[in-house]
C-alpha positions in Angstrom: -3.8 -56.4 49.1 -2.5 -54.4 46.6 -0.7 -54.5 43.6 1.7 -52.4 41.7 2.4 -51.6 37.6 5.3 -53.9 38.6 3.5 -56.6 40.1 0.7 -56.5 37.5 3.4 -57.3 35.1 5.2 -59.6 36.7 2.0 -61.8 37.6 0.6 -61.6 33.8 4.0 -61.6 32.5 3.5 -58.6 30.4 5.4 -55.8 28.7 5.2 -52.7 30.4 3.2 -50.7 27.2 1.2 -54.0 27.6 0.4 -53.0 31.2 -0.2 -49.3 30.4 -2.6 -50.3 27.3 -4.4 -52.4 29.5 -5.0 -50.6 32.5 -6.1 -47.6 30.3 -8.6 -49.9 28.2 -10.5 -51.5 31.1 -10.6 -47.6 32.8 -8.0 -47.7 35.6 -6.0 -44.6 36.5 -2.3 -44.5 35.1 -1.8 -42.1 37.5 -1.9 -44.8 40.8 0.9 -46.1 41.8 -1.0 -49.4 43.6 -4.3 -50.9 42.6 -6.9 -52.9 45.1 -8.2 -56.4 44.7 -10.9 -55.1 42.8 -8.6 -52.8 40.3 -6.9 -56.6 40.1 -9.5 -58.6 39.1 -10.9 -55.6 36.1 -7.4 -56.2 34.8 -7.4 -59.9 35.2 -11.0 -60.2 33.1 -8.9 -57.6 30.3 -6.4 -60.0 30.3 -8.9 -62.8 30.0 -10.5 -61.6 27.6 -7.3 -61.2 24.8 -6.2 -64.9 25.9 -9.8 -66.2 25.3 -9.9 -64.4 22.0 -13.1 -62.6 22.8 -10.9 -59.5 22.2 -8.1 -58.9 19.7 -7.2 -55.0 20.5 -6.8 -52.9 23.5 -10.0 -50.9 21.8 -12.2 -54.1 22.1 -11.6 -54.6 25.7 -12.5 -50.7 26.3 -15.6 -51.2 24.6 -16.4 -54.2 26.7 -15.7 -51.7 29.7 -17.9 -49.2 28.3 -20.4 -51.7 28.5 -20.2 -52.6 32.0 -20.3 -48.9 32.8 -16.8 -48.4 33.5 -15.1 -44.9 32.9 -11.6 -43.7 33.0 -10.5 -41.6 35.7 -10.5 -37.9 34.8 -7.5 -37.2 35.9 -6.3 -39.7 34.1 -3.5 -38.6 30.5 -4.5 -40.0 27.7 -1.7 -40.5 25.0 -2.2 -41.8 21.7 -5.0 -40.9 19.8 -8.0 -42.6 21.4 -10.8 -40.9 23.2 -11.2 -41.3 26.9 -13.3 -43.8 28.2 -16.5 -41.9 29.4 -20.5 -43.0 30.3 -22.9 -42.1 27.7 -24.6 -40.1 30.4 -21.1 -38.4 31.1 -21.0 -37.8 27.4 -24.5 -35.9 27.3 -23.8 -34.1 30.1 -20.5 -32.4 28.9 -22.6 -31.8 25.6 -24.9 -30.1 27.8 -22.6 -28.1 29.6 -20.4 -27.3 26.3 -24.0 -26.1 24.3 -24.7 -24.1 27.6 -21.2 -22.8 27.7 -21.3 -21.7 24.1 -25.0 -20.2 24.2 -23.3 -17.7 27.4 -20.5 -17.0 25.2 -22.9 -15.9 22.9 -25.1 -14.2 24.8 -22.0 -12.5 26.8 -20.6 -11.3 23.4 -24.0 -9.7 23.0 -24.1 -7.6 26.2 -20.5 -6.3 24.9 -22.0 -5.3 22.0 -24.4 -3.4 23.5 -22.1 -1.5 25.9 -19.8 -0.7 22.6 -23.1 0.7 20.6 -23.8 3.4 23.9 -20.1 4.2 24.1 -18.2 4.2 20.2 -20.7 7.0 19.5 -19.6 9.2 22.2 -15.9 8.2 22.2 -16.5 9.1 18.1 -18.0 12.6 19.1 -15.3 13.4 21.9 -12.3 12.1 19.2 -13.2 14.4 16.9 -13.8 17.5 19.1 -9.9 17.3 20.2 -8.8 17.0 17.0 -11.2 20.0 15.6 -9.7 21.9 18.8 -6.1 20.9 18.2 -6.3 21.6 13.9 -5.6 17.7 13.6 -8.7 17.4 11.9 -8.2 20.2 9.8 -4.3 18.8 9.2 -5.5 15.5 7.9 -8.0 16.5 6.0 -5.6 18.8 3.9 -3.4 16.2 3.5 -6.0 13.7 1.9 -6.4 16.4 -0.5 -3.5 17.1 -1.5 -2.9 13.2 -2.3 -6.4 13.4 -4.2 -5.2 16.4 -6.2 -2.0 15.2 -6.8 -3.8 11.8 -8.2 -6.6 13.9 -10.2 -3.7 16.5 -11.3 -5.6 19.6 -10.8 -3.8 21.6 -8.4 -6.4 24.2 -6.8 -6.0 25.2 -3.5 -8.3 23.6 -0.9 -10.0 26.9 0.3 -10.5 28.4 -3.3 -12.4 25.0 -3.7 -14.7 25.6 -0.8 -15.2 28.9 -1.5 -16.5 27.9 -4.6 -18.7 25.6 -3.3 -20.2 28.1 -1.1 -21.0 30.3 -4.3 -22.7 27.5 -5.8 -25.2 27.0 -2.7 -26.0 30.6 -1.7 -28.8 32.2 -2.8 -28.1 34.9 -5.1 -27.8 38.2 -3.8 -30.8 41.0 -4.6 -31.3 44.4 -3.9 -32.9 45.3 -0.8 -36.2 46.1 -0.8 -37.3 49.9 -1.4 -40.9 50.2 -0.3 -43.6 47.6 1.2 -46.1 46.5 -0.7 -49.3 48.1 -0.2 -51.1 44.9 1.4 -48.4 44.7 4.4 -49.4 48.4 4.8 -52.9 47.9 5.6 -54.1 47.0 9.0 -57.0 45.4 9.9 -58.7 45.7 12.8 -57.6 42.7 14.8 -54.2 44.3 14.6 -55.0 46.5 17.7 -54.7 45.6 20.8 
């Protein structure tokens, strides 16, 4: 036989949340629209159990449930705040699966950032040879320094600044030599072939 939401509250003369609460607390799907003999007598024993007193809230029969071994259908909605009805071997599985999951993610996000070390650089390289080519480079930079020179209140010109830093790193300039010295002169006699 079987037996509908309707039925189960007609029989148990029960409030339809009543019905809901229940069927969810001893693990039966919400999502059915019959239940068998046996989905009958799992409610019946829920039932039993408030009118006997052994339980006094729809989280006490679930834990007698839990128990016995019982689990909530997956695809069953939960509403309300309580946590689904699952095995404890369910429960370390998923924690399995979720630390495995994670671990991948990790490990995932590592081979990306691998990839992204081999490529930025040349990316980095290739960026900046079209802007030397199209005087970007040399556009921005001017620009920063102006802002800096506007900030510091000197107002040299960008090229008279490297052109003094060039004087300050060349070596300074000597007359050419006018003779050899006198050692480079001589030869020796390896020096023939």
């Amino acid at each position: 036989m079987s037996y509908s939401k309707e039925d189960l509250q007609t029989e148990f003369n029960l409030a339809p949340d009543d019905v809901t609460q229940t069927l969810r607390a001893c693990g039966l799907s919400l999502k059915k629209r019959v239940y068998s003999d046996r989905e009958r007598e799992r409610f019946a024993t829920a039932r039993k159990l408030f009118e006997e007193g052994a339980a006094t809230s729809y989280d006490d029969i679930a834990t007698y449930f839990q128990k016995e071994g019982v689990s909530v259908d997956p695809d069953d909605s939960q509403t309300g705040d309580r946590e689904p009805l699952v095995e404890p071997r369910l429960t370390a599985m998923l924690e399995t699966l979720r630390q495995e999951a994670i671990a991948q993610g990790f490990e995932i996000g590592l081979q990306q950032a691998e990839m992204m070390k081999q490529v930025i650089p040349h990316a980095t390289i290739l960026r900046l040879q079209q802007m030397i080519q199209s005087g970007e480079l040399r556009t921005q930079f001017e620009s920063v320094w102006r802002q800096m020179q506007m900030q510091m209140g000197e107002p040299q010109s960008l090229m008279s600044e490297v052109e003094a830093h060039w004087q300050t790193i060349q070596l300074p300039s000597s007359p050419p030599p006018t003779s050899l010295p006198e050692s480079l002169m001589e030869s020796s006699d390896s020096d023939s072939f």
